[in-house]
C-alpha positions as semicolon CSV with decimal commas, in nm:
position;residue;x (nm);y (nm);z (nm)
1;X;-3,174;15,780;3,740
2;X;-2,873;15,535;3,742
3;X;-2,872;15,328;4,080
4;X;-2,647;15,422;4,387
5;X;-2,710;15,093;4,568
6;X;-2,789;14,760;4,412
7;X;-2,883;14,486;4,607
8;X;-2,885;14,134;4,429
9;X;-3,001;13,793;4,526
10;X;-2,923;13,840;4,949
11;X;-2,959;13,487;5,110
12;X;-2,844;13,484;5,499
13;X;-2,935;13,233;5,765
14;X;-2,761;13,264;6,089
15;X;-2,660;12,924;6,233
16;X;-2,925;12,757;6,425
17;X;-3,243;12,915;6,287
18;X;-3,460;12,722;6,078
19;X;-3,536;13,001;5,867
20;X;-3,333;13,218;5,630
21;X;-3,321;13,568;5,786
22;X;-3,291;13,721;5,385
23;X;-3,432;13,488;5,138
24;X;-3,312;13,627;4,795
25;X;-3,377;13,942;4,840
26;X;-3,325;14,223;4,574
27;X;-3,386;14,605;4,542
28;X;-3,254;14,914;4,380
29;X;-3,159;15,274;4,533
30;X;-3,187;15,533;4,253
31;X;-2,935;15,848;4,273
32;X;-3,079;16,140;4,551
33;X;-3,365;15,916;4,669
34;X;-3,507;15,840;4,988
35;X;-3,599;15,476;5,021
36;X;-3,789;15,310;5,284
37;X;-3,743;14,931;5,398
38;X;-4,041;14,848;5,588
39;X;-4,124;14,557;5,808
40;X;-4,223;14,385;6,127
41;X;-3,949;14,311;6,377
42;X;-3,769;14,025;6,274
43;X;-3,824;14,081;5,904
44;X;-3,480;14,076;5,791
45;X;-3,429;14,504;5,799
46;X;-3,103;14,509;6,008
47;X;-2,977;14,229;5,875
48;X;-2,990;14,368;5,505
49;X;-2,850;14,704;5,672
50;X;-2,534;14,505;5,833
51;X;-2,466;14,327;5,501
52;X;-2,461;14,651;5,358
53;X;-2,270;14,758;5,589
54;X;-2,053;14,461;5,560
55;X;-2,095;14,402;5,928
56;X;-2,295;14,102;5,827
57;X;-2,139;13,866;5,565
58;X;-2,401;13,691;5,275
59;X;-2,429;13,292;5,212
60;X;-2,514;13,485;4,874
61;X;-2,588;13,764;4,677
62;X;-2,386;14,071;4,675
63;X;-2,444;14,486;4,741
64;X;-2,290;14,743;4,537
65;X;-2,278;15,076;4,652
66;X;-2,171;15,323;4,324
67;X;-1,982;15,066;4,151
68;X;-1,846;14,926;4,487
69;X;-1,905;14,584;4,582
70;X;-1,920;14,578;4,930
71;X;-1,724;14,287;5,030
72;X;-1,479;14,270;4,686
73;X;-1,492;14,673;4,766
74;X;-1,466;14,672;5,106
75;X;-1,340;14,973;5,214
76;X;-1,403;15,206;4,884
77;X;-1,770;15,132;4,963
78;X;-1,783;15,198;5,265
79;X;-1,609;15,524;5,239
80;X;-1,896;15,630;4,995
81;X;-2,105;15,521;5,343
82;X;-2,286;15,696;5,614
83;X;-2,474;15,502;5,873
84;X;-2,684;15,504;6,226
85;X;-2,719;15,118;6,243
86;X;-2,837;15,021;6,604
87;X;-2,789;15,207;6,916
88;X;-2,553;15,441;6,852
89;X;-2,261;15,452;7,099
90;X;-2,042;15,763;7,235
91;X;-1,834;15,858;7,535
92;X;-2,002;16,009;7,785
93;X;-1,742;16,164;7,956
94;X;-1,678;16,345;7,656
95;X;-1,828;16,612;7,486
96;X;-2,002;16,590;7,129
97;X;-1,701;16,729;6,980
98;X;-1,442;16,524;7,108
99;X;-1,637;16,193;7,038
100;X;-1,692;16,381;6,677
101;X;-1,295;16,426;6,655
102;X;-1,185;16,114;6,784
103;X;-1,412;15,875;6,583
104;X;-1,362;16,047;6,270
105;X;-0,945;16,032;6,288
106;X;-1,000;15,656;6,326
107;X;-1,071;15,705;5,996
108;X;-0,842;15,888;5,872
109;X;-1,068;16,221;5,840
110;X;-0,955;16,512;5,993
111;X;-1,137;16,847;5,869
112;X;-1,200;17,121;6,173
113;X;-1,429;17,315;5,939
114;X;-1,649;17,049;5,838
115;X;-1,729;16,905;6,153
116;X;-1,797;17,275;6,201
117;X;-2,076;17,282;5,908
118;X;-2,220;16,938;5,963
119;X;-2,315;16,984;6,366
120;X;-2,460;17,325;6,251
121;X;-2,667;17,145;5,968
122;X;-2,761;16,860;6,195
123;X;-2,838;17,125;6,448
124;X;-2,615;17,063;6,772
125;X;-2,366;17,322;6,729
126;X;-2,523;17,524;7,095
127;X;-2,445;17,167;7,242
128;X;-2,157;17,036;7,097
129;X;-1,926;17,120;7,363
130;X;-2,126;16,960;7,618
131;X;-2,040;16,606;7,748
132;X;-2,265;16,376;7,568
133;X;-2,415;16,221;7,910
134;X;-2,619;16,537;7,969
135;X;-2,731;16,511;7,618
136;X;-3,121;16,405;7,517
137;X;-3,188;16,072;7,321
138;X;-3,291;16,329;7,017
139;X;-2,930;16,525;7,061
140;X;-2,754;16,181;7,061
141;X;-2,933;16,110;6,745
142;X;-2,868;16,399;6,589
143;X;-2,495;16,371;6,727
144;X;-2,487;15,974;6,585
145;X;-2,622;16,184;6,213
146;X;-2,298;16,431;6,204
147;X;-2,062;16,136;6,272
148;X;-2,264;15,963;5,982
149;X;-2,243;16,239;5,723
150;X;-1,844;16,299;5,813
151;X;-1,651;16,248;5,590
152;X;-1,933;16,364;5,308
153;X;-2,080;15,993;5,174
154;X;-2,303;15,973;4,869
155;X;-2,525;15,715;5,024
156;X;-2,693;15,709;5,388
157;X;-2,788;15,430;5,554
158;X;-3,021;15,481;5,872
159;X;-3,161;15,179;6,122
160;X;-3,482;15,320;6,291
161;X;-3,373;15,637;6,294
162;X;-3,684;15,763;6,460
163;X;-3,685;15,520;6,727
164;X;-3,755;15,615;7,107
165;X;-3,811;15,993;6,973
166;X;-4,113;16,218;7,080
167;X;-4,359;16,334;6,808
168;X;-4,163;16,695;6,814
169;X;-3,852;16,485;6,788
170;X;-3,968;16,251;6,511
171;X;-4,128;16,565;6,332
172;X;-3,759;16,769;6,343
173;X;-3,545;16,416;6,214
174;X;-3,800;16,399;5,912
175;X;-3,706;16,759;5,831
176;X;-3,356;16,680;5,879
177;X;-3,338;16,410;5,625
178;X;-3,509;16,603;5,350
179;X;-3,271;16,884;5,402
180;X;-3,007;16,647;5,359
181;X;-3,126;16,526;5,056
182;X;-3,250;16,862;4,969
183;X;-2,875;17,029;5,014
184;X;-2,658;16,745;5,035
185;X;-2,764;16,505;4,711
186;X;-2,766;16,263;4,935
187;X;-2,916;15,895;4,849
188;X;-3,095;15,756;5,185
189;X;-3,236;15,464;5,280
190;X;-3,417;15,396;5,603
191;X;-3,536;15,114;5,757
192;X;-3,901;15,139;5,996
193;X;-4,209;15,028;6,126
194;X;-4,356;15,407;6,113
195;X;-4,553;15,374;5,779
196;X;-4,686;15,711;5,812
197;X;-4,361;15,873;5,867
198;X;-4,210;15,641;5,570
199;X;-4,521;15,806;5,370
200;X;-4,456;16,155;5,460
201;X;-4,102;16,178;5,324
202;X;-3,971;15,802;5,095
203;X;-3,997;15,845;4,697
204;X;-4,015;15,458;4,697
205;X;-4,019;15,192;4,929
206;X;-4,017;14,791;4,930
207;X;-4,169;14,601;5,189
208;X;-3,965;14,277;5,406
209;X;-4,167;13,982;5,520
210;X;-4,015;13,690;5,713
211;X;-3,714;13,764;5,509
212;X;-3,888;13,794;5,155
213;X;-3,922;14,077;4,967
214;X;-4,309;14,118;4,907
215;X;-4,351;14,449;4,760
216;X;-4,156;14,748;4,614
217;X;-4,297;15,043;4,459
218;X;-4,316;15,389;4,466
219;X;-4,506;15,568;4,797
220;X;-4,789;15,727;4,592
221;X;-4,907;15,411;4,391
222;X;-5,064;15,256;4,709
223;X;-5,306;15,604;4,745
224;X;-5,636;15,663;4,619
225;X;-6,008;15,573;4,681
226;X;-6,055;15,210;4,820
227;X;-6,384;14,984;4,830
228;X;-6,456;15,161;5,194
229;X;-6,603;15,384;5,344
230;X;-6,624;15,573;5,698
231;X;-6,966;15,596;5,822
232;X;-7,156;15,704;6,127
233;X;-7,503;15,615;6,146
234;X;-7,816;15,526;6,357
235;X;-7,957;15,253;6,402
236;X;-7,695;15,007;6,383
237;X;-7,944;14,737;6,249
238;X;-8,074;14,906;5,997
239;X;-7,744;14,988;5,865
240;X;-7,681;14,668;5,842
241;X;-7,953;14,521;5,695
242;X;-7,909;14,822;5,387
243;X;-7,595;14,733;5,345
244;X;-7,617;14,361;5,351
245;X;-7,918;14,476;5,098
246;X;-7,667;14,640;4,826
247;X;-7,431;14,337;4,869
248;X;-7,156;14,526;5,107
249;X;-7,040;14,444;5,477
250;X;-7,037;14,596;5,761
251;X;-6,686;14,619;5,918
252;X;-6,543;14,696;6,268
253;X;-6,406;15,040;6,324
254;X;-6,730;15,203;6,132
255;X;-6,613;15,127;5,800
256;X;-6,823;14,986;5,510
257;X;-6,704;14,756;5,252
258;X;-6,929;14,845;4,923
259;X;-6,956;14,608;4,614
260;X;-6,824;14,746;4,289
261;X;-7,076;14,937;4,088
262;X;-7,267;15,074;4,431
263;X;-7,167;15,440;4,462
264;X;-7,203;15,585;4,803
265;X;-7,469;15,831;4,671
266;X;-7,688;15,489;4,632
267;X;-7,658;15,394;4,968
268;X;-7,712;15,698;5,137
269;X;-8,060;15,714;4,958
270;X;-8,134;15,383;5,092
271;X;-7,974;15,480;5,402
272;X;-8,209;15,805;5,419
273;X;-8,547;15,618;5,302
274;X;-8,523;15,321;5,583
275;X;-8,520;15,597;5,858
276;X;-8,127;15,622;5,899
277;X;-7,992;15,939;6,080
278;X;-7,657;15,960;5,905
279;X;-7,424;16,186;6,103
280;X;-7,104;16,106;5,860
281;X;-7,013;15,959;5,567
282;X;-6,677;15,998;5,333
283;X;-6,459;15,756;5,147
284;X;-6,171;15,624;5,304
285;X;-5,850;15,690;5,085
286;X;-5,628;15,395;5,100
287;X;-5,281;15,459;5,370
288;X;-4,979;15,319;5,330
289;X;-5,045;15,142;5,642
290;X;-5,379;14,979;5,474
291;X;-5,153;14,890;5,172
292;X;-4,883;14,672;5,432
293;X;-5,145;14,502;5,617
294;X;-5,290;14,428;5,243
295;X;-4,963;14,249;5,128
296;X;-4,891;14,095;5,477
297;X;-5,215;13,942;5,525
298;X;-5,201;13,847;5,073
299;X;-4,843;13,690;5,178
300;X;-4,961;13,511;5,502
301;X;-5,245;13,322;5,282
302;X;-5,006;13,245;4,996
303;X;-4,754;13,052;5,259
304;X;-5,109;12,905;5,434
305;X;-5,116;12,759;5,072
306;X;-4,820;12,634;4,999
């Protein structure tokens, strides 16, 4: 698939920090994918989102959203743009529709019909009509969405999306974006700290660190079988010393790193003939979150280094 966004070489420090909020920083977007841009607070996320966004202007590098640079390109990129960056704001004193109408005539757009089709597809069309101070932070998210998707952009950018939402609320936005993609064609990229949402629904994903790009890769190449496993098992001593026996370690959590060629049959025998009552045992497949903390804590020792 030919890329919809291309992201090249971004280097930004904002005045007075000692270090560079984006520190060459490059990345691809393929056509109809959802992407994930993961990191801790402070990572750089936003930043690359506003420079995107062109709300945020490079000391170098350069985005290019389907053959649009975005500052050359200015405002042919951004019309091929949909975005909830930040707190999205709205008129309470209005209703959905009227903040819907107004904001999307600044622009130029003007289509009754569909602003009609996008609140149903977004799912506010019982509310639209309501001022927007009696709506719920879910229906001003979902509200924030239809002003994003009018009018009709390829790509769709979206800051947290997720944030300050209750599990039900989290679970209906993650349907919402694969529909989206699902009916729409639309390319997304989100930015979060909520691996295991990122997990359920991002084709690919590249990881932020201190401004660095660290890792990027598809979701399901992180999965599998790791070196641990999940057990429960009494006594506590004599686990240990059977596993300190076969070379592995004993970690916190009830989780025991085993030494390559030591299959978890083998300990369980040894388990089993020093007198251990084993009430579980099962490999622990490798999460997306175990993957991060992997590359953060490979990343932190490789700066310890330097």
């Amino acid at each position: 698939m030919n890329p919809l966004l291309t992201v090249s070489g971004l280097v930004k420090r904002f005045p007075g920090a000692k270090a560079r909020a984006l520190d060459d920083v490059s990345f691809s977007v393929s056509e109809g994918e959802i992407f994930g841009l993961l990191g801790h607070n402070g990572a750089g996320k936003s930043t690359a989102l506003g420079i995107m966004l062109g709300l945020v202007h490079p000391d170098a590098g350069e985005v290019v959203v389907d053959g649009a640079d975005v500052i050359r390109d200015h405002a042919e990129a951004l019309s091929k743009t949909g975005a909830i960056f930040e707190a999205p704001a709205f008129y309470s004193y209005l209703s959905g529709w009227e903040n819907l109408r107004l904001l999307t005539q600044l622009s130029g757009f003007r289509d009754d019909r569909a602003m009609k089709e996008t609140v149903e597809l977004v799912g506010i069309a019982d509310r639209v009509h309501s001022k927007v101070e009696t709506y719920s932070h879910g229906m001003r998210q979902r509200l924030a969405l239809a002003q994003a998707l009018l009018p009709e952009p390829k790509l769709l950018l979206l800051d947290e999306p997720t944030d300050g939402l209750d599990p039900e609320g989290i679970h209906e936005f993650r349907d919402l974006v694969l529909l989206l993609r699902r009916e729409k064609g639309l390319t997304i990229l989100l930015n979060s700290h909520l691996l295991a949402e990122v997990e359920l629904y991002c084709d690919r994903f590249a990881i932020l660190r201190k401004g660095r790009l660290v890792h990027e890769g598809a979701v399901g190449d992180h999965g599998g079988e790791s070196d641990l496993i999940e057990l429960e098992a009494e006594p506590a001593e004599a686990v240990g010393r059977v596993v300190a026996d076969v070379g592995g370690a004993v970690l916190a959590g009830g989780l025991v790193r085993l030494p390559e060629g030591v299959a978890i049959s083998d300990l369980v025998t040894r388990l089993v003939g020093a007198g251990v009552r084993i009430d579980r045992v099962s490999p622990k497949v490798a999460t997306l979150e175990d993957f991060y903390l992997e590359i953060s804590e490979a990343d932190e020792r490789e700066r310890a280094a330097q």
